[in-house]
DSSP file (Angstrom, degrees, kcal/mol; ACC not computed):
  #  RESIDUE AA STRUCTURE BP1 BP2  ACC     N-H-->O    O-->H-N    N-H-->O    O-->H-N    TCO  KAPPA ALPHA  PHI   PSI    X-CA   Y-CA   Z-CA
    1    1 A X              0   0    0      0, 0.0     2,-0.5     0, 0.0    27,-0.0   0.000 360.0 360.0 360.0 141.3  155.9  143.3   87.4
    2    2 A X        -     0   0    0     28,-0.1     2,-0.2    25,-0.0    27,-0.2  -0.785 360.0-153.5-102.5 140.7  155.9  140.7   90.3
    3    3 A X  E     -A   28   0A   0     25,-1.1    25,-0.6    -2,-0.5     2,-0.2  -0.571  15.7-178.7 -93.5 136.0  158.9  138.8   90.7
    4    4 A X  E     +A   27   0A   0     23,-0.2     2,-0.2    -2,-0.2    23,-0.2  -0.640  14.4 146.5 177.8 138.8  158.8  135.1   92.4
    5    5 A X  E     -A   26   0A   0     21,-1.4    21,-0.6    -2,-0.2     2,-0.2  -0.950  15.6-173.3-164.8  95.8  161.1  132.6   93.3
    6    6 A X  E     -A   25   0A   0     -2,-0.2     2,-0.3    19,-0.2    19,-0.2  -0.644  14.7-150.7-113.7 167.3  161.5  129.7   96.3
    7    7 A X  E     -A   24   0A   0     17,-3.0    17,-3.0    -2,-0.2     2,-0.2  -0.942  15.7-155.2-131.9 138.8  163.8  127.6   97.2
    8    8 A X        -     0   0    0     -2,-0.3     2,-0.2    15,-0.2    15,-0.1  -0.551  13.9-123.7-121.1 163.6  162.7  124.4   98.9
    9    9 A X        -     0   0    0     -2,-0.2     2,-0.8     2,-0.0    -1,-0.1  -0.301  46.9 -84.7 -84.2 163.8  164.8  121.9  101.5
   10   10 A X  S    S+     0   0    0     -2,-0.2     2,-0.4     2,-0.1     0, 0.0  -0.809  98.3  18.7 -86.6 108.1  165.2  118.1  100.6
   11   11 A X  S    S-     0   0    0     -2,-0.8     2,-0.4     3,-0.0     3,-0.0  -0.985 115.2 -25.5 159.2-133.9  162.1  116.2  101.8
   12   12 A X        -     0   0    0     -2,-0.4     3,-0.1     1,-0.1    -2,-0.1  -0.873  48.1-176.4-116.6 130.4  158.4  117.2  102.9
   13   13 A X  S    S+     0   0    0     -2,-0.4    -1,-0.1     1,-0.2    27,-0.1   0.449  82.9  61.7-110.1  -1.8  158.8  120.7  104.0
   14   14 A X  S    S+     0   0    0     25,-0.1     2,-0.8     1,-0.0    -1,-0.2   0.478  73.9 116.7 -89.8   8.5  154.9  120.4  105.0
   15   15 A X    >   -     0   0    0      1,-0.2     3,-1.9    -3,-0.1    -3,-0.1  -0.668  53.0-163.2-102.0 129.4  155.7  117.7  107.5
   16   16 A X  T 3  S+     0   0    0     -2,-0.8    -1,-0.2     1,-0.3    25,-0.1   0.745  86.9  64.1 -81.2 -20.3  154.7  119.2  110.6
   17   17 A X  T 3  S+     0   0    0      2,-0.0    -1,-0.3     0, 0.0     2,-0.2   0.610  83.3 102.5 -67.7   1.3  157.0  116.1  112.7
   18   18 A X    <   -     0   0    0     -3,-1.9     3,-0.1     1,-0.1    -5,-0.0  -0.701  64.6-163.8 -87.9 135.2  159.9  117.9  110.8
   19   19 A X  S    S+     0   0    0     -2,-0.2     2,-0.4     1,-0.2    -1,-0.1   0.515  73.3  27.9 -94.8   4.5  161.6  120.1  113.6
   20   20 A X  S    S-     0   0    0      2,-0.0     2,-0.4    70,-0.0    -1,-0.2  -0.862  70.4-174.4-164.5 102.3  163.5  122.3  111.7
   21   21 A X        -     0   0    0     -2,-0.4     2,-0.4    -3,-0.1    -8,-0.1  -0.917  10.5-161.5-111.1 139.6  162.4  123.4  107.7
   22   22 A X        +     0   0    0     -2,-0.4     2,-0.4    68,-0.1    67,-0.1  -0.919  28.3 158.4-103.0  98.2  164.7  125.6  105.7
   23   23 A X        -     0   0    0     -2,-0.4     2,-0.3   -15,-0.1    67,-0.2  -0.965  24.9-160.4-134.4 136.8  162.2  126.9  103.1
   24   24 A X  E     +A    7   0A   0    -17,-3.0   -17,-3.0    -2,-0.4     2,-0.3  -0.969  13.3 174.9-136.6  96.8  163.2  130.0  101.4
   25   25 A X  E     -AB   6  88A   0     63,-1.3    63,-0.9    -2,-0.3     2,-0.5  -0.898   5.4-179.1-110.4 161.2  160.1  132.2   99.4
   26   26 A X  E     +A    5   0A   0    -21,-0.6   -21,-1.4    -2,-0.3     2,-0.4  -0.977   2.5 175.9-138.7 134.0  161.1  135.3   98.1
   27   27 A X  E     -A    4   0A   0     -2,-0.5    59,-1.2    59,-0.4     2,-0.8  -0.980  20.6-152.5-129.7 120.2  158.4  137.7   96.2
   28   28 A X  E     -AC   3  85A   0    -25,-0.6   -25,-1.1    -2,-0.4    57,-0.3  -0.898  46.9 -69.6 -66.9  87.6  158.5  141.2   94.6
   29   29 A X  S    S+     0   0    0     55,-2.5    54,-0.7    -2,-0.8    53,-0.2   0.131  92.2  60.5 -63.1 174.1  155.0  143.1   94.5
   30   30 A X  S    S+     0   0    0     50,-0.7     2,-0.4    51,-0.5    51,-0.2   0.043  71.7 150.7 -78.7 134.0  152.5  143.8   93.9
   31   31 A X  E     -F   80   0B   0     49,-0.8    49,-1.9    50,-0.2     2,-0.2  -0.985  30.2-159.6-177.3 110.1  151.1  140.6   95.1
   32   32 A X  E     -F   79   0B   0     -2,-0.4    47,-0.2    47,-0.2     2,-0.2  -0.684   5.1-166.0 -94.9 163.9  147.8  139.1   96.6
   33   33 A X  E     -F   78   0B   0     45,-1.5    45,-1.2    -2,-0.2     3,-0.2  -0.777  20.2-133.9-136.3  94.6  147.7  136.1   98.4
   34   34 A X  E     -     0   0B   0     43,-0.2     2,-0.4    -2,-0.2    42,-0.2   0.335  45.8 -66.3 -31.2 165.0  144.2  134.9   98.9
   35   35 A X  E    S+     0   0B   0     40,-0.1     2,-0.3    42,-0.1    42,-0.3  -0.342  82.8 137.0 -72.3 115.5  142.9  133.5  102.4
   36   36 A X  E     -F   76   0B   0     40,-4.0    40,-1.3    -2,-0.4     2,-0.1  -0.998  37.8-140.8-155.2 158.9  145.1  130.2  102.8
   37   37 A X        -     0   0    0     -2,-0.3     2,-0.3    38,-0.2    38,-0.1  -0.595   3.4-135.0-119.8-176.2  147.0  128.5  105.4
   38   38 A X        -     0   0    0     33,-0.3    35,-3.0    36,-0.2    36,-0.2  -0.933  17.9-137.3-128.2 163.2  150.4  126.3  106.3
   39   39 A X  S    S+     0   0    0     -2,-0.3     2,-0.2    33,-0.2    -1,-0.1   0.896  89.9  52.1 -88.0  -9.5  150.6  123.4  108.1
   40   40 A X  S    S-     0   0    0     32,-0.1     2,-0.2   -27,-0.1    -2,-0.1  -0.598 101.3 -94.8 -77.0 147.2  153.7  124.6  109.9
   41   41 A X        -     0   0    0     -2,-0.2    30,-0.2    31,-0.1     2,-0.1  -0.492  49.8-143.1 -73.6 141.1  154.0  127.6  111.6
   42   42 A X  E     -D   70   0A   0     28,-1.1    28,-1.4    29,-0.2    48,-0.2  -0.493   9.2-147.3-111.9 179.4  155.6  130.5  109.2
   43   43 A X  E     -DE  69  89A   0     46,-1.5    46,-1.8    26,-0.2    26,-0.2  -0.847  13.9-171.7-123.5 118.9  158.0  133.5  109.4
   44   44 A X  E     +DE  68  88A   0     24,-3.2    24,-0.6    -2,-0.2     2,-0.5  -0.479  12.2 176.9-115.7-174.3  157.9  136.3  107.5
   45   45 A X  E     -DE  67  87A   0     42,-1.9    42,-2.7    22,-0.2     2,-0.5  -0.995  22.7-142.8-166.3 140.6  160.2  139.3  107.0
   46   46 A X  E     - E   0  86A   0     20,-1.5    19,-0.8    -2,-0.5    20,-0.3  -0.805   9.7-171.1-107.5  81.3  159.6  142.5  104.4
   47   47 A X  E    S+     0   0A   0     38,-1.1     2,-0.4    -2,-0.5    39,-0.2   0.893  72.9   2.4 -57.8 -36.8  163.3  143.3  103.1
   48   48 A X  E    S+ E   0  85A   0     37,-1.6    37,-0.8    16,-0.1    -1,-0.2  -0.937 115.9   7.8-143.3 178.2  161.3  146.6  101.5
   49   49 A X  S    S-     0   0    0     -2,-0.4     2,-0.4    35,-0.2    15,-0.3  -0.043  90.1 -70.8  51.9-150.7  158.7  148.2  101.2
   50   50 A X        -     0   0    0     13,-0.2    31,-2.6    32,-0.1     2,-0.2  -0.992  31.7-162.9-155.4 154.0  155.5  146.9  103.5
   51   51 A X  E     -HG  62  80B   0     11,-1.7    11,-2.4    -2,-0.4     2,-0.2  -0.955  11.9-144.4-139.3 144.3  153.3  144.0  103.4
   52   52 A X  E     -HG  61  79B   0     27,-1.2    27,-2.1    -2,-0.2     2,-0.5  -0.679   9.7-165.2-143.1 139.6  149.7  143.6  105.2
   53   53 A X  E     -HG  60  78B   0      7,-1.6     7,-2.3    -2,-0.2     2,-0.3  -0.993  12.3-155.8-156.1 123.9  149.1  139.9  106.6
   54   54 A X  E     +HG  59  77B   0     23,-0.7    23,-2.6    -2,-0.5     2,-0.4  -0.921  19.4 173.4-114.4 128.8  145.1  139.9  107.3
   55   55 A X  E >   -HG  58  76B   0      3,-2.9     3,-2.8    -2,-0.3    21,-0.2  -0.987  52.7-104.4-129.9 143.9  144.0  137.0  110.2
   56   56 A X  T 3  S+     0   0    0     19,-0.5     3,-0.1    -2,-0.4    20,-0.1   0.609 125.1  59.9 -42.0 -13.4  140.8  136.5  111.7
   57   57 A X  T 3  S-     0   0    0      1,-0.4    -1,-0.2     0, 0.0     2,-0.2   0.743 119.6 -92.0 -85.9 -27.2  142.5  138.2  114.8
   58   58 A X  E <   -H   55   0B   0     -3,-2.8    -3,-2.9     2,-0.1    -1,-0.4  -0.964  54.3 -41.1 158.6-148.8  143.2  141.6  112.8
   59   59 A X  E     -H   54   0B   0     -2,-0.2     2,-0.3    -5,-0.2    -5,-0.2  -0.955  34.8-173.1-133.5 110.8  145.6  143.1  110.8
   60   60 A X  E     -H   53   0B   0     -7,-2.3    -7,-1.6    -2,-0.3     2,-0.4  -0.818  13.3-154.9 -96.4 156.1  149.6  143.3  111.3
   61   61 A X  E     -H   52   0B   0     -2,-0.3     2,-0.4    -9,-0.2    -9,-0.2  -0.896  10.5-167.9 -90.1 116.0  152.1  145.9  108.6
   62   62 A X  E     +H   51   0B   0    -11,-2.4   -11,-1.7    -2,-0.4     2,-0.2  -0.886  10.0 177.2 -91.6 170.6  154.9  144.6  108.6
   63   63 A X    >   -     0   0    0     -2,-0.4     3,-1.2     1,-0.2   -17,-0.4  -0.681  46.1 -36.8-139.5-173.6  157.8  147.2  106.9
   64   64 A X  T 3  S+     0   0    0    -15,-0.3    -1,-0.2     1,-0.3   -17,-0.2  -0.046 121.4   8.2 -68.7 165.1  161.2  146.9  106.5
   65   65 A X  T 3  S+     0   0    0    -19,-0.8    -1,-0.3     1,-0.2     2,-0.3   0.243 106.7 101.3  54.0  -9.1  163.6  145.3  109.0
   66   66 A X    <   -     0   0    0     -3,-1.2   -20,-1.5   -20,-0.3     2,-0.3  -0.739  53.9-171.9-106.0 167.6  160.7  144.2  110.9
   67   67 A X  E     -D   45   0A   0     -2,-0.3     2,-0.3   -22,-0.2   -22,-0.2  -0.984   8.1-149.0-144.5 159.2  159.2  140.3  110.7
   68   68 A X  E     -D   44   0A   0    -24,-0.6   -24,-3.2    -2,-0.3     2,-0.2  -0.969   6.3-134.1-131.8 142.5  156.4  138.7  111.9
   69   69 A X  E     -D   43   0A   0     -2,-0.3     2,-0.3   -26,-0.2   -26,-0.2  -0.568  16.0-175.4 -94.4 134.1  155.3  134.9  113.2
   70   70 A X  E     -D   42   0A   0    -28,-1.4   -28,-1.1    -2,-0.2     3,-0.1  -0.997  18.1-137.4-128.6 135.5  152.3  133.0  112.2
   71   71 A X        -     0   0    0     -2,-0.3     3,-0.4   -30,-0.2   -33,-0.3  -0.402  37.9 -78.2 -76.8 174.5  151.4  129.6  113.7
   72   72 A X  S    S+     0   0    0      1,-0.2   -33,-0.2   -31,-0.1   -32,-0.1   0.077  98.2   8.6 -42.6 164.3  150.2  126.8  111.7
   73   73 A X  S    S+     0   0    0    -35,-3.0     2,-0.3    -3,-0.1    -1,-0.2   0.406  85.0 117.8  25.6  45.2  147.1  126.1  110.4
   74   74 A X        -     0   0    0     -3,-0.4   -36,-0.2   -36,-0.2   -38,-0.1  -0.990  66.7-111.1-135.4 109.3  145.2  129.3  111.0
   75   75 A X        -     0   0    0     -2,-0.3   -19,-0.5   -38,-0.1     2,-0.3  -0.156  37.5-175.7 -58.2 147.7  144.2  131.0  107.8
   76   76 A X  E     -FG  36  55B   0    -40,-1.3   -40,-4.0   -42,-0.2     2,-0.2  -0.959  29.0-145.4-150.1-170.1  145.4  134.0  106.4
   77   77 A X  E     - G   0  54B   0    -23,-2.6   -23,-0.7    -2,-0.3     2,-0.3  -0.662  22.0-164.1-118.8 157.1  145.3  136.7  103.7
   78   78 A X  E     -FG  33  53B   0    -45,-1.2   -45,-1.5    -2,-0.2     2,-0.4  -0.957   5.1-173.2-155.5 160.8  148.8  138.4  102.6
   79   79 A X  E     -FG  32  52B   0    -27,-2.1   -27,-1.2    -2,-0.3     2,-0.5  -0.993   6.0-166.3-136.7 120.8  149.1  142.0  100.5
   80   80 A X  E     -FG  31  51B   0    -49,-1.9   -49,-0.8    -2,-0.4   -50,-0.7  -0.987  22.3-125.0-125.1 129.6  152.6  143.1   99.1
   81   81 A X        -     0   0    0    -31,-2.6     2,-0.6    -2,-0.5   -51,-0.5   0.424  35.6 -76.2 -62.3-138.4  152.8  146.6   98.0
   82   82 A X  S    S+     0   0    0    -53,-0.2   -52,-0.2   -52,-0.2    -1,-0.2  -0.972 126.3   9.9-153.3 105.2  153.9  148.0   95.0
   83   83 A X  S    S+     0   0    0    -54,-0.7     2,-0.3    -2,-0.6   -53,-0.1   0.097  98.1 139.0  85.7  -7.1  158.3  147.7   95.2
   84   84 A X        -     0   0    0    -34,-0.2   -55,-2.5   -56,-0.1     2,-0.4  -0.415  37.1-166.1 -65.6 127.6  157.7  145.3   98.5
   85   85 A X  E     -CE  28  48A   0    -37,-0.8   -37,-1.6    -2,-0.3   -38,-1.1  -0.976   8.9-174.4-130.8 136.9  160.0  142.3   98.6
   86   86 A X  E     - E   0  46A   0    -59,-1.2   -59,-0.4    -2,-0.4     2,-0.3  -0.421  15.0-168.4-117.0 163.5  159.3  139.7  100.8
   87   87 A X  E     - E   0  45A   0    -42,-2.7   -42,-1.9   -61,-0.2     2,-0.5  -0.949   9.7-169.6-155.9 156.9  160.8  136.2  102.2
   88   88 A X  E     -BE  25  44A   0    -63,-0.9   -63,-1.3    -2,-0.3     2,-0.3  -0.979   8.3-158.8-125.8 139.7  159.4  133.8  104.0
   89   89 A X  E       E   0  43A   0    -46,-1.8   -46,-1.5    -2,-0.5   -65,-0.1  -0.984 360.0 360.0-122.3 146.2  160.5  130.6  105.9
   90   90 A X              0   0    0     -2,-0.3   -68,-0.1   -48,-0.2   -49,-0.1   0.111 360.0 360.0-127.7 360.0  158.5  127.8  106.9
């Protein structure tokens, strides 16, 4: 069963003249995320398991301990496996 669960900052966490977002998502898999984008540039991080983040440039895994950087406004795909738990920051 997928698990999911943010915690947001006080304002507009999408306003890209904000320098500094503390946005907290945290998800359990397994868990698509259809092709969509943010207007900020994101970070994401795989506490377990591994999760597949698909961009028109290719395809990065991240696994545990590792994270990976997306800029703004560039679509993408995201795939969490089956026990993968994820977070994101914005």
């Amino acid at each position: 069963m997928s698990e999911y669960r943010q915690i947001f900052a006080a304002g507009d966490v999408d306003d890209p003249a904000r320098p500094v977002v503390s946005k907290a998502s945290d998800y359990t898999g397994p868990l698509h995320f259809p092709w969509h984008d943010h207007l900020r540039a994101q970070l994401v991080h795989a506490s377990e398991g591994v999760m597949t983040v698909s961009t028109a440039e290719g395809t990065l895994y991240i696994g545990r301990v590792y994270r990976g950087s997306g800029p703004g406004a560039r679509p993408r795909s995201l795939e969490l496996d089956q026990g993968a738990e994820h977070q994101s920051f914005d």
